[in-house]
Short mmCIF file of the C-alpha atoms (twelve columns), coordinates in Angstrom:
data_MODEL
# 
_entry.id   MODEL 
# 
loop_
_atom_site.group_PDB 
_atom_site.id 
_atom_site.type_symbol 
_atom_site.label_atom_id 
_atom_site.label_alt_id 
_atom_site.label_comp_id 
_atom_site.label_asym_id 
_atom_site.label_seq_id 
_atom_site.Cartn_x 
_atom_site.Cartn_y 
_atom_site.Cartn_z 
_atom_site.pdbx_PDB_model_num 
ATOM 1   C CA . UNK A 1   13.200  3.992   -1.215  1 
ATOM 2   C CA . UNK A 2   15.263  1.079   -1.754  1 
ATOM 3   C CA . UNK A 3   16.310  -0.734  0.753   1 
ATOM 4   C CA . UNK A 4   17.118  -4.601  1.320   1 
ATOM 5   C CA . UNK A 5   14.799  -6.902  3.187   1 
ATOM 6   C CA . UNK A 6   16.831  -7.511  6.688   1 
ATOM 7   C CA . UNK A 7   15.236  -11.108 7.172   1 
ATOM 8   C CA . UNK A 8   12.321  -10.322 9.379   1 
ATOM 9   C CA . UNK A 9   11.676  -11.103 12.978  1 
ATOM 10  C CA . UNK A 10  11.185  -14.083 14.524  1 
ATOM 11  C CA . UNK A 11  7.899   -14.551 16.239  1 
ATOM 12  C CA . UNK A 12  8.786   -15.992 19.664  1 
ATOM 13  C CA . UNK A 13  6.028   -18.605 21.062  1 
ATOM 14  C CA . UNK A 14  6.326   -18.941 24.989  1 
ATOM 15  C CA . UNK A 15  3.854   -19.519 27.711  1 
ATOM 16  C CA . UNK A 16  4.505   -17.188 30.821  1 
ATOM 17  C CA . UNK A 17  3.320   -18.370 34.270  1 
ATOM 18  C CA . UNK A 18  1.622   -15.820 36.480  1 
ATOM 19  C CA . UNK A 19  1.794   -16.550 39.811  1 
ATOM 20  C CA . UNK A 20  -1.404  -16.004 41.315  1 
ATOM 21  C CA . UNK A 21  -4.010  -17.701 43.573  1 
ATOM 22  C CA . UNK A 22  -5.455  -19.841 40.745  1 
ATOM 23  C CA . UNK A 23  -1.796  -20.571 39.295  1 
ATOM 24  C CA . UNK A 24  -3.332  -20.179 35.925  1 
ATOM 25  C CA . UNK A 25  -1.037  -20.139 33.047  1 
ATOM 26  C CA . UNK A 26  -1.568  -17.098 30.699  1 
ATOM 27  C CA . UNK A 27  0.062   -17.762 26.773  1 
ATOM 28  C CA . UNK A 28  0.701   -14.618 24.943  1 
ATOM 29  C CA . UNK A 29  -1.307  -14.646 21.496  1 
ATOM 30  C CA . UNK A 30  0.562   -14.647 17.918  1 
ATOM 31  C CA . UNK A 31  0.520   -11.294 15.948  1 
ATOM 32  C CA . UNK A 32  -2.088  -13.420 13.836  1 
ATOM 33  C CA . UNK A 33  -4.273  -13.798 16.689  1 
ATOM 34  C CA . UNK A 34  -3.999  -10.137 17.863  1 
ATOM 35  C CA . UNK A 35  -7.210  -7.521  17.852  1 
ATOM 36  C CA . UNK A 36  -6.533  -5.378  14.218  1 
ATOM 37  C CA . UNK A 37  -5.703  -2.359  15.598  1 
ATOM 38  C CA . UNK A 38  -8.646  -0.180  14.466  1 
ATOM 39  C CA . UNK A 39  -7.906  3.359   15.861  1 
ATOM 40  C CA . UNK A 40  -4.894  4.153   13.710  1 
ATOM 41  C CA . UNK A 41  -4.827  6.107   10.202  1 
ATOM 42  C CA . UNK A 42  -5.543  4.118   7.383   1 
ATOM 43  C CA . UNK A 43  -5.186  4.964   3.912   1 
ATOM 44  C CA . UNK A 44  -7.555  3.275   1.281   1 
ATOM 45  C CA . UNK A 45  -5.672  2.821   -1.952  1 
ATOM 46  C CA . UNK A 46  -8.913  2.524   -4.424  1 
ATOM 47  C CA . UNK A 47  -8.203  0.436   -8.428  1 
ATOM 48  C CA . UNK A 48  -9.903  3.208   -10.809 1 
ATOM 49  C CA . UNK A 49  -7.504  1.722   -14.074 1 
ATOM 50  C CA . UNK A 50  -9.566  0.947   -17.343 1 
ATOM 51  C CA . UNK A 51  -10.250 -2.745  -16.534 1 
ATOM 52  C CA . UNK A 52  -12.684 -1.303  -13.915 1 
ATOM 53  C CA . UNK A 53  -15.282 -0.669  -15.934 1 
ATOM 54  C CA . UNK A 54  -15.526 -4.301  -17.210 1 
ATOM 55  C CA . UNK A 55  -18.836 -5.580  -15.468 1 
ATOM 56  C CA . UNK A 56  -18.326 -9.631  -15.461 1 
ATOM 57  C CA . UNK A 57  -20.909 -11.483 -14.109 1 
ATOM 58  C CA . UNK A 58  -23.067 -8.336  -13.281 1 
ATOM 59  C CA . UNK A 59  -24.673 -5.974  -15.221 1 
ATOM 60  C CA . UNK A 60  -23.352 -3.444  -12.859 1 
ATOM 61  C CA . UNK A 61  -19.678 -2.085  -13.511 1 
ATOM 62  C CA . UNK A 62  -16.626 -2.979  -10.944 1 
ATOM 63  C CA . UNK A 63  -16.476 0.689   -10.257 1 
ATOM 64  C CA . UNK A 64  -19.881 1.185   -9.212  1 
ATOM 65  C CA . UNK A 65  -20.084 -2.055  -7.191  1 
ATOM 66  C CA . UNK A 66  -16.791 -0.869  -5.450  1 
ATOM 67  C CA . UNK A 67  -18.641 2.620   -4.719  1 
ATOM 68  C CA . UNK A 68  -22.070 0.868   -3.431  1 
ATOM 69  C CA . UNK A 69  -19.414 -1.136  -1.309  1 
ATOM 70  C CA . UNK A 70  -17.779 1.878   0.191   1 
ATOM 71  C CA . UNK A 71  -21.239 4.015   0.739   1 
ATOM 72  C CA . UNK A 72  -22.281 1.356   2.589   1 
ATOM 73  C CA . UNK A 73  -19.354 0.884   5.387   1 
ATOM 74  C CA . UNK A 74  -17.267 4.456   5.249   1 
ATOM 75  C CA . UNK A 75  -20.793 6.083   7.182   1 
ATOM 76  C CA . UNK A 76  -20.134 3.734   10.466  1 
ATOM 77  C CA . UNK A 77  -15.767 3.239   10.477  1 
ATOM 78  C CA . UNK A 78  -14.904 6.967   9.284   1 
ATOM 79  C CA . UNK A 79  -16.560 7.738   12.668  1 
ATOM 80  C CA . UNK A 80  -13.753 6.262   14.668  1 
ATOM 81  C CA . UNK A 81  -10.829 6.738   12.768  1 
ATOM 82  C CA . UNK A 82  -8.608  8.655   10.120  1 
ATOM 83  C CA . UNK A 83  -8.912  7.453   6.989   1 
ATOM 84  C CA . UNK A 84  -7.773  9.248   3.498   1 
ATOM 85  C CA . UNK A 85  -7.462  8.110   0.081   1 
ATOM 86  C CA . UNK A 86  -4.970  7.543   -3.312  1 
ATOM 87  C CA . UNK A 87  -6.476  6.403   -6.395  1 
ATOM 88  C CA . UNK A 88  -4.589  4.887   -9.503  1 
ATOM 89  C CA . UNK A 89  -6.140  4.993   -13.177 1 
ATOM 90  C CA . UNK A 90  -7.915  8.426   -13.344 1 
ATOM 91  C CA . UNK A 91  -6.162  10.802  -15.784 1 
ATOM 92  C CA . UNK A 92  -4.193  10.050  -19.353 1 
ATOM 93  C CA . UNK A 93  -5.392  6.983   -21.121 1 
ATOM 94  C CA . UNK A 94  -3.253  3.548   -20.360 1 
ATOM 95  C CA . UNK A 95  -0.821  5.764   -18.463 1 
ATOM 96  C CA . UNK A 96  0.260   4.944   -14.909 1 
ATOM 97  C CA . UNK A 97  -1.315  8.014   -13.229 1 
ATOM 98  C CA . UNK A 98  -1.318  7.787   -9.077  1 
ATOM 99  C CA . UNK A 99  -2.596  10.447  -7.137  1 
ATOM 100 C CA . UNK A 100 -2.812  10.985  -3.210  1 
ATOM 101 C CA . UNK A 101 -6.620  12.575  -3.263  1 
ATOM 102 C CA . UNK A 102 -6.850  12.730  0.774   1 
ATOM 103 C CA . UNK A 103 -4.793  12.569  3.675   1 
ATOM 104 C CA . UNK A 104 -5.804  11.115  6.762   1 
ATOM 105 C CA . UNK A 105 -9.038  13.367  8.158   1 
ATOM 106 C CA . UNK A 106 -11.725 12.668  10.694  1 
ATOM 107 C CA . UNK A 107 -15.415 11.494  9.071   1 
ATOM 108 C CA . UNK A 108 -13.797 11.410  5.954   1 
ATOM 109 C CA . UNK A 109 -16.419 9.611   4.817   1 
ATOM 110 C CA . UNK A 110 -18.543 11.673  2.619   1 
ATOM 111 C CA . UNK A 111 -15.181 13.372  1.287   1 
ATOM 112 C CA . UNK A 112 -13.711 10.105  0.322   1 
ATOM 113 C CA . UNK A 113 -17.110 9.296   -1.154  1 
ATOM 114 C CA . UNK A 114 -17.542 12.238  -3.512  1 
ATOM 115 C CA . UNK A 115 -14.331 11.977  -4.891  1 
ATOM 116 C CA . UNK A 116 -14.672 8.138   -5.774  1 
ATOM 117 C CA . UNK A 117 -18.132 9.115   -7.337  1 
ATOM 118 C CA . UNK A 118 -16.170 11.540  -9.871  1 
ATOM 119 C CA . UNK A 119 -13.350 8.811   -10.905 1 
ATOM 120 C CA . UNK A 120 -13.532 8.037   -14.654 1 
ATOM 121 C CA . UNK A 121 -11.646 4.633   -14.936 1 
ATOM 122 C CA . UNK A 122 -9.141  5.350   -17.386 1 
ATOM 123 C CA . UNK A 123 -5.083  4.391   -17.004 1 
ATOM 124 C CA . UNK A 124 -3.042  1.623   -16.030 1 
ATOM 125 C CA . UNK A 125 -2.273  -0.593  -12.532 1 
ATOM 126 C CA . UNK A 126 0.369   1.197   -10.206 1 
ATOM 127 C CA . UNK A 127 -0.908  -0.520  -7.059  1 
ATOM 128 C CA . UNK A 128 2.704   -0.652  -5.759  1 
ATOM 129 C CA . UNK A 129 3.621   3.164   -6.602  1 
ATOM 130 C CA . UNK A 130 0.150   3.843   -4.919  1 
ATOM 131 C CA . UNK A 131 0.474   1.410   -1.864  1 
ATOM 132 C CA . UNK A 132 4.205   3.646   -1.509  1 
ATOM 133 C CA . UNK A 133 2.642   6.487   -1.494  1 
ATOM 134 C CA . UNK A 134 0.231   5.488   1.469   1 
ATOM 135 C CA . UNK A 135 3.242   4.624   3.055   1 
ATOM 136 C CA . UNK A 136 4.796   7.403   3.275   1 
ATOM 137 C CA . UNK A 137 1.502   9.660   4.119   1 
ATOM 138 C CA . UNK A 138 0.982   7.890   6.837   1 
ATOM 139 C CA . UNK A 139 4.169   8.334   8.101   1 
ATOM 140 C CA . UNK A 140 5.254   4.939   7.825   1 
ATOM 141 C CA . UNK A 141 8.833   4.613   9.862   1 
ATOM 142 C CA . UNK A 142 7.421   6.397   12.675  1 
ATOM 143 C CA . UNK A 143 4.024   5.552   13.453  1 
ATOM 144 C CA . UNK A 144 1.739   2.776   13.034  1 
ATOM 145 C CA . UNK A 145 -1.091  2.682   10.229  1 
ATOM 146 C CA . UNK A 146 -3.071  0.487   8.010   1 
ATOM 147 C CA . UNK A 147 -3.683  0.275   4.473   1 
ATOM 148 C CA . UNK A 148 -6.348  -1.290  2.432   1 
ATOM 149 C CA . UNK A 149 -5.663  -1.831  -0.949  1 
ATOM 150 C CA . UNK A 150 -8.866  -2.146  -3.399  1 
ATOM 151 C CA . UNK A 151 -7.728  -3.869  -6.920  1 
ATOM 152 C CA . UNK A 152 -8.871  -5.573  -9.528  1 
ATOM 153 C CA . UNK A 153 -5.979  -6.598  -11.099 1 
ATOM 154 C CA . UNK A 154 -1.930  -6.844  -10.499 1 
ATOM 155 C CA . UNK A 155 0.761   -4.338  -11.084 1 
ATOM 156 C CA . UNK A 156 1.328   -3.250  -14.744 1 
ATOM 157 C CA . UNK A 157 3.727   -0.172  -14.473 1 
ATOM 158 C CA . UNK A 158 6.966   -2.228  -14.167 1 
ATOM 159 C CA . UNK A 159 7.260   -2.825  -10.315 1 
ATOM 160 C CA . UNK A 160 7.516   -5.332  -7.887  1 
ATOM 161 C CA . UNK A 161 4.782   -5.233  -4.810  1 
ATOM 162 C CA . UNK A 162 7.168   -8.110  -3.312  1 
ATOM 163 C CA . UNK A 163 10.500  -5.933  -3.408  1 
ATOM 164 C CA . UNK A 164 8.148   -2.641  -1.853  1 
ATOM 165 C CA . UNK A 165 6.533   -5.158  0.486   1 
ATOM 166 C CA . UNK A 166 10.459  -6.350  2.082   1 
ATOM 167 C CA . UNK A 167 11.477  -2.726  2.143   1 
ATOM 168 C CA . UNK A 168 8.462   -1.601  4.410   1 
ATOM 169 C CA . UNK A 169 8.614   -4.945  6.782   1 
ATOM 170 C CA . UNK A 170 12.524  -3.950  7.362   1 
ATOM 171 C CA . UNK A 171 11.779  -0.186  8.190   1 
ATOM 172 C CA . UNK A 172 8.095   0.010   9.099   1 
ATOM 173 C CA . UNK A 173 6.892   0.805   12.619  1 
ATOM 174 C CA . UNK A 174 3.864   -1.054  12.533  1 
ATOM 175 C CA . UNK A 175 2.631   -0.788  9.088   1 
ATOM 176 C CA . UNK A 176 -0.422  -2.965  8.135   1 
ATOM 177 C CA . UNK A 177 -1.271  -3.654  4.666   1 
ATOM 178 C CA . UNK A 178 -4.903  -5.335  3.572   1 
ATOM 179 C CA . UNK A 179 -5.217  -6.728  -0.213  1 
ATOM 180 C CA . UNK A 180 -9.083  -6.694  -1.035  1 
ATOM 181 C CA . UNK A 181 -8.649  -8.768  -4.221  1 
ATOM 182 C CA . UNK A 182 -11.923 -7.605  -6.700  1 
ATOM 183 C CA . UNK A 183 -12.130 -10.243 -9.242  1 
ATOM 184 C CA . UNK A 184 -8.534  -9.975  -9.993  1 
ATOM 185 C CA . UNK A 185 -7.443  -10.667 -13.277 1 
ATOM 186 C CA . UNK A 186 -4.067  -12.689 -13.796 1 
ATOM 187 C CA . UNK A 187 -1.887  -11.187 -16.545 1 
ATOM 188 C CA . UNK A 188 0.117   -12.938 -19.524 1 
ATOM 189 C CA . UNK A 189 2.244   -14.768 -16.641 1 
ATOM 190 C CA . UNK A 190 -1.083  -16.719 -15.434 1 
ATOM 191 C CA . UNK A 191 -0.586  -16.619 -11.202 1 
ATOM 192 C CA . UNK A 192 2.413   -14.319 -10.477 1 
ATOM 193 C CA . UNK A 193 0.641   -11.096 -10.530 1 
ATOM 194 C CA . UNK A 194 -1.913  -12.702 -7.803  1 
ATOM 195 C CA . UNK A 195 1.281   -14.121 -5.829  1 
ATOM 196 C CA . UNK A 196 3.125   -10.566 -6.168  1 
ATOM 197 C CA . UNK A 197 0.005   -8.741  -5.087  1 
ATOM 198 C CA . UNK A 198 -0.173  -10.718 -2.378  1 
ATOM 199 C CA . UNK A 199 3.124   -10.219 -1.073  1 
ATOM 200 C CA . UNK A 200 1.894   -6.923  0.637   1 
ATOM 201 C CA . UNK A 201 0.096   -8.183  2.825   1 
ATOM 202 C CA . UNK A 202 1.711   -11.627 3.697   1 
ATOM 203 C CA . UNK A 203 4.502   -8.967  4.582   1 
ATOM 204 C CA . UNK A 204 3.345   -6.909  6.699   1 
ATOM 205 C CA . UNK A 205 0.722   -9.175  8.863   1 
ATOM 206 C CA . UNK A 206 -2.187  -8.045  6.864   1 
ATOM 207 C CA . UNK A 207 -5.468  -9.745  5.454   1 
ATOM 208 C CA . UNK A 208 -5.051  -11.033 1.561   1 
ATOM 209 C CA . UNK A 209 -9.258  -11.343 1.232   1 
ATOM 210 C CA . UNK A 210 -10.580 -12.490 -2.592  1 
ATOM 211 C CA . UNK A 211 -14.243 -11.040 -3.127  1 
ATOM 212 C CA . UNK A 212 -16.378 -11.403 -6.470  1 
ATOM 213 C CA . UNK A 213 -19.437 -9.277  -5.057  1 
ATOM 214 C CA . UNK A 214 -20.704 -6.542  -3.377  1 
ATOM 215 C CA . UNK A 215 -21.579 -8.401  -0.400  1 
ATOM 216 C CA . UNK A 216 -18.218 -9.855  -0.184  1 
ATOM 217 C CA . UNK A 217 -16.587 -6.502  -0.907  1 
ATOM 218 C CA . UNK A 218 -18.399 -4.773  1.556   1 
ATOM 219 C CA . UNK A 219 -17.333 -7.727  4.325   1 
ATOM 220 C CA . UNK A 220 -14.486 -7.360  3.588   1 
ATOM 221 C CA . UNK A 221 -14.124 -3.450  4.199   1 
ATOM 222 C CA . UNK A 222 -15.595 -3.612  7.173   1 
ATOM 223 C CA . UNK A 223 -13.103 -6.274  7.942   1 
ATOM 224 C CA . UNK A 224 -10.672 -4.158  7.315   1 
ATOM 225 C CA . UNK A 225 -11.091 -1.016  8.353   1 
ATOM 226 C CA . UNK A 226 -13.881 -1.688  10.930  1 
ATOM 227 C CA . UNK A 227 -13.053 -2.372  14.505  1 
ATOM 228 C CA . UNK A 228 -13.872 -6.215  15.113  1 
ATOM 229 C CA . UNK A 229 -15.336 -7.285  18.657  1 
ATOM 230 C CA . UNK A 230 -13.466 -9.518  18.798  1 
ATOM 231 C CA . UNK A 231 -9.801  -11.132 17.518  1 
ATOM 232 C CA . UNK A 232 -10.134 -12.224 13.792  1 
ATOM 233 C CA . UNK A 233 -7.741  -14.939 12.351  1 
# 
């Protein structure tokens, strides 16, 4: 799909007065302020290139932390929604190998978890292809969903997460996308890959959330993908 970016909506601030007995005066919350809708299908898009096996700080690899991380939270939020999965980096050495593992399934959780267990980090960074994909699986023009993107680092298979990010805001229903930023490395051109990456979800009214441990990584997937209590800014 390529499609230009038809200048987004404006979001419309107004206070509405409701006439009742208290003549209280009810304003209507910004989309920033709004409950994440929690219910919908979600696609995690899970970083298995080469750089995850790099272990920085920790003498535990990226990959396994990101698996502890997902063990931990998929039990309790695969019980009240869809979820499926597309991983990037299994497959041919430094190639840019994408592949749509799961569609959206009730308690996918031990599904999405044995196939995450198997990934041998191996090939290059096609978040955007992958994020696409998700997309598209969930049905993107026609019915809401969420994403959650898992990386590590930024695009390297010669796209732009920016351009995909304008095409989906201009012809997406109510597409969500989440960037879970895992330690993620900046490239040769120092902080454009972190400012394209996050275009995705600046975009699309998502959550852009930097983690450098487990702990953080597993807030944050619970943050996205859980079903908050109450409205998260």
């Amino acid at each position: 799909m390529r499609l230009g970016f038809d200048g987004g909506e404006q979001v419309t601030k107004r206070c509405i007065a409701f006439a009742a007995a208290a003549a209280m005066f009810i304003c209507p919350v910004t989309a920033a302020e709004q409950p994440i809708l929690c219910t919908s299908d979600a696609m995690i898009v899970f970083d298995a290139s080469s750089s995850m096996v790099g272990n920085g700080v920790t003498l535990v690899s990226r990959i396994d932390e990101a698996r502890r991380a997902l063990s931990r939270v998929l039990p309790q939020v695969a019980r009240s929604r869809r979820i499926g999965l597309i991983t990037y980096g299994p497959g041919p050495f430094e190639q840019c190998n994408v592949k749509i593992n799961l569609r959206p399934t009730p308690n996918a959780a031990e599904r999405i978890l044995s196939t995450v267990r198997s990934l041998e980090p191996a090939g290059r960074t096609p978040l955007t292809t992958a994020v696409e994909d998700a997309a598209n699986v969930l049905d993107f023009r026609n019915r809401p969903g969420a994403v959650v993107l898992v990386t590590d680092g930024e695009e390297t298979c010669s796209r732009s997460p920016c351009t995909l990010a304008r095409e989906l805001h201009a012809l997406a229903k109510a597409l969500t996308i989440h960037v879970i930023a895992y330690r993620l490395e900046i490239g040769w051109d120092g902080q454009q890959g972190r400012l394209e990456t996050k275009c995705l979800s600046d975009y699309t009214n998502g959550l852009y959330v930097p983690v450098s441990t487990e702990e953080e990584l597993v807030a944050a997937l619970q943050k996205t993908l859980g079903c908050p209590l109450v409205s998260q800014n």
